[in-house]
C-alpha positions as a Python dict, from the first residue, in 0.01 Angstrom:
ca = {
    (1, 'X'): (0, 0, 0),
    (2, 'X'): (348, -121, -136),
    (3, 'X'): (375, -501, -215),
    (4, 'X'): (629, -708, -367),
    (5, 'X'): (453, -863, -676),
    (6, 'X'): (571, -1175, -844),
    (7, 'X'): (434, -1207, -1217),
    (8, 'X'): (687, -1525, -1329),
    (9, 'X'): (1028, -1675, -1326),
    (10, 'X'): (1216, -1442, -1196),
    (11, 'X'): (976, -1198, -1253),
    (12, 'X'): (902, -912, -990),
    (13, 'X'): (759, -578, -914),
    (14, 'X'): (707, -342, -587),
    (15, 'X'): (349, -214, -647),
    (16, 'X'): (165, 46, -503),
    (17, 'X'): (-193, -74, -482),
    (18, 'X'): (-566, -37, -246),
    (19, 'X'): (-560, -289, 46),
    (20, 'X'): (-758, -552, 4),
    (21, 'X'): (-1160, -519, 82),
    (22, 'X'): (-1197, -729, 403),
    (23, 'X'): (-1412, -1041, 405),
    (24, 'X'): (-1577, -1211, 674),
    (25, 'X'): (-1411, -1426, 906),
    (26, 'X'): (-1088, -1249, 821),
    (27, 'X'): (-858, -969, 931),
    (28, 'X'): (-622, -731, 802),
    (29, 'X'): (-246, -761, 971),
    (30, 'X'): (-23, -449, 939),
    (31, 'X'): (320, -623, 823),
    (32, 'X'): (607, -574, 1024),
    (33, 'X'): (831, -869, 900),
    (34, 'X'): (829, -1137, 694),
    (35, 'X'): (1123, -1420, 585),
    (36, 'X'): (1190, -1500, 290),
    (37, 'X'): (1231, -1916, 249),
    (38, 'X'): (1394, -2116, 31),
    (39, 'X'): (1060, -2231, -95),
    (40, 'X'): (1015, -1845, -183),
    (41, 'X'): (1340, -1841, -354),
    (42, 'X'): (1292, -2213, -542),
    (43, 'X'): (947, -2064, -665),
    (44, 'X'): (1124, -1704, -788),
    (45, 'X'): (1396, -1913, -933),
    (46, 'X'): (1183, -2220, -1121),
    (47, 'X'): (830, -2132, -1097),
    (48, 'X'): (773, -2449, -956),
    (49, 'X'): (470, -2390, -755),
    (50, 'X'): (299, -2115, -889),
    (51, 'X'): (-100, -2159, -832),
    (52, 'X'): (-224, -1801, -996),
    (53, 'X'): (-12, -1454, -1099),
    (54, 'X'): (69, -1221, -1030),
    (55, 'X'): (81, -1276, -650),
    (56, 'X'): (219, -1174, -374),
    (57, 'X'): (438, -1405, -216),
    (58, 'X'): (596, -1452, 172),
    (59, 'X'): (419, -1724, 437),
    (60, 'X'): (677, -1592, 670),
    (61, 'X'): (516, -1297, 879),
    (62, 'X'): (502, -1141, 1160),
    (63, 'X'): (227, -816, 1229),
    (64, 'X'): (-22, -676, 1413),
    (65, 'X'): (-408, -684, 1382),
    (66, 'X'): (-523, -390, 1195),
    (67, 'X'): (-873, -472, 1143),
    (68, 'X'): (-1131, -740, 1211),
    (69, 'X'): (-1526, -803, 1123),
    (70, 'X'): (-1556, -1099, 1324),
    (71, 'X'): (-1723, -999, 1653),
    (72, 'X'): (-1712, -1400, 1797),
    (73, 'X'): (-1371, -1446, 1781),
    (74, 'X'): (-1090, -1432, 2030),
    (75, 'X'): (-861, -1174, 1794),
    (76, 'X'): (-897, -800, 1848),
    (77, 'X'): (-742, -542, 1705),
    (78, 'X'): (-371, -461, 1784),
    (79, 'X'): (-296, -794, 1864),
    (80, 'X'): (53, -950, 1791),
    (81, 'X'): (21, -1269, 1546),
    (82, 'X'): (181, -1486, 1328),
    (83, 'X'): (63, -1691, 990),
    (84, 'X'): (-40, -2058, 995),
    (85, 'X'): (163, -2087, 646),
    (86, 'X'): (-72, -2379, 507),
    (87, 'X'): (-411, -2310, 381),
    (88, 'X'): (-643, -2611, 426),
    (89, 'X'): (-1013, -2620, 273),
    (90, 'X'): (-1207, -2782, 561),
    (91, 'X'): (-1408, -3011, 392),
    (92, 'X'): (-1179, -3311, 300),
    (93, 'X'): (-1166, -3666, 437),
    (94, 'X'): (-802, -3549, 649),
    (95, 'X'): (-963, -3180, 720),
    (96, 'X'): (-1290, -3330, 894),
    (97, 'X'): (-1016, -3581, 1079),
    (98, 'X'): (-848, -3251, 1261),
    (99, 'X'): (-567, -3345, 1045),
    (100, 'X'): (-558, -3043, 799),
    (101, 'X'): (-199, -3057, 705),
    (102, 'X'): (-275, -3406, 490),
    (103, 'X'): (-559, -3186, 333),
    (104, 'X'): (-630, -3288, -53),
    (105, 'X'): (-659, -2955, -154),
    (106, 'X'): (-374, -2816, 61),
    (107, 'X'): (-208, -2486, -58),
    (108, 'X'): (31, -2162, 111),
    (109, 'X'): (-14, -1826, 190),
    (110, 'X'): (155, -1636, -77),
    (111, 'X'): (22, -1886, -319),
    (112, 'X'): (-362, -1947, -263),
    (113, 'X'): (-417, -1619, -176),
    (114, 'X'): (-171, -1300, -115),
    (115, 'X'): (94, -1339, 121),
    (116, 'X'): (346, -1130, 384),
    (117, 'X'): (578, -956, 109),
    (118, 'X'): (336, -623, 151),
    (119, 'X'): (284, -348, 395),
    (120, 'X'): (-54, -498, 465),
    (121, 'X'): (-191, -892, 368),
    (122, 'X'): (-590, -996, 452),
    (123, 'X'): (-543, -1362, 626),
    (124, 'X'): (-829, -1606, 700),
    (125, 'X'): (-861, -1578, 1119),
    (126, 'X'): (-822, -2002, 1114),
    (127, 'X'): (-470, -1912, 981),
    (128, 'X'): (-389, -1666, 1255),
    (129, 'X'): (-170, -1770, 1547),
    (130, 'X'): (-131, -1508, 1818),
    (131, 'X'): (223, -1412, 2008),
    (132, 'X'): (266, -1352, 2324),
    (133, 'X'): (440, -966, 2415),
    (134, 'X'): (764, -1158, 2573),
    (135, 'X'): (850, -1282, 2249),
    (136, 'X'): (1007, -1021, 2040),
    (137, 'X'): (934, -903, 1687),
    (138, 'X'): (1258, -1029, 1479),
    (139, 'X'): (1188, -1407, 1656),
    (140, 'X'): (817, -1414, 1568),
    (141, 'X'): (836, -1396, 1238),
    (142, 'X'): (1101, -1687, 1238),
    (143, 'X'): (787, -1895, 1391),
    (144, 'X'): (715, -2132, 1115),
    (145, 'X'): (1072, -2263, 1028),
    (146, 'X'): (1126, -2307, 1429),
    (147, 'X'): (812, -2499, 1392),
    (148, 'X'): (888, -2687, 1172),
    (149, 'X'): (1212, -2792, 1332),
    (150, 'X'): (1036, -2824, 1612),
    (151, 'X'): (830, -3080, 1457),
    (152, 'X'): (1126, -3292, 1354),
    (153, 'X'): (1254, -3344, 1701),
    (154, 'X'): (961, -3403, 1853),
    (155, 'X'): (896, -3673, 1590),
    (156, 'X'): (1285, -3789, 1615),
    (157, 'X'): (1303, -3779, 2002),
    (158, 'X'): (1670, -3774, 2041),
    (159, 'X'): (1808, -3814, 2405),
    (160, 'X'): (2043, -3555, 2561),
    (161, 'X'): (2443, -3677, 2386),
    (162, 'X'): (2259, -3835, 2048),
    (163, 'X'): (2471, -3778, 1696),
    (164, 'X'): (2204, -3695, 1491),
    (165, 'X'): (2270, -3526, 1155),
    (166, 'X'): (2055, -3200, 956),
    (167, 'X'): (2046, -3235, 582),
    (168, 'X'): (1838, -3047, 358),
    (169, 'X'): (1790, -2992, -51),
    (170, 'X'): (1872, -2615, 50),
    (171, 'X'): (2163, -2418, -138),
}
């Protein structure tokens, strides 16, 4: 399997490597795209929020279930899906409150554990988020930065003919 490998400040390799053994309560997703954020590029570029290296970065995918061990769960194999990018550890005062995005211990895919920059990445099933056919490849993978605009405007609630203005600390 071919991954994208980042060892440090703008440090990376394309590896050839074994997939990943499987674990329980997780599946293996066959890539077929992934995005590259800025948070990608800020972390290539300063290092910023490296957790462990080398790792494989990208919480921006899009693939199809290659291979699952979980027989109570409503994934199956060949099944389009998408990655929840946040990793959460379920045990927490905001986890056991439903509200796993304030978790204490919160963390990414591509940081915590392997992410999408790889022909192949093993993802936790919580993390999974399946797509429906209608939606097509090259707009699933764009999932989690709709969502998160998504987010914005539902928290915003602007009224058809509002001004409302889009800044960011991108480049």
């Amino acid at each position: 399997m071919k991954a994208v490998r980042l060892y440090g400040i703008r440090e990376v390799k394309i590896e050839h490597s074994s997939p990943p053994t499987l674990k329980s309560g997780w599946a293996r997703v066959q890539v077929h795209a992934a995005g590259i954020c800025g948070s990608d590029l800020h972390n290539f570029i300063t290092g910023k929020w490296f957790s462990r290296l080398p790792v494989t970065p990208g919480h921006e995918l899009f693939g199809v279930i290659a291979e699952i061990n979980e027989s109570e769960s409503l994934f199956r194999v060949g099944m389009r899906v998408v990655a929840d990018s946040r990793v959460w550890c379920g045990s927490c005062f905001f986890c056991l409150a439903g509200e796993n995005n304030l978790c204490e211990e919160l963390g990414f895919v591509g940081e915590v554990f392997d992410g999408g920059f790889a022909e192949e990445v093993i993802l936790p099933l919580q993390n999974l988020l399946i797509v429906p056919d209608s939606v097509p490849d090259d707009i699933a993978v764009l999932s989690e930065p709709l969502g998160v605009a998504l987010r914005v405007i539902n928290q915003l609630n602007p009224s058809a003919g509002d001004t409302v203005c889009v800044a960011g600390g991108g480049r």
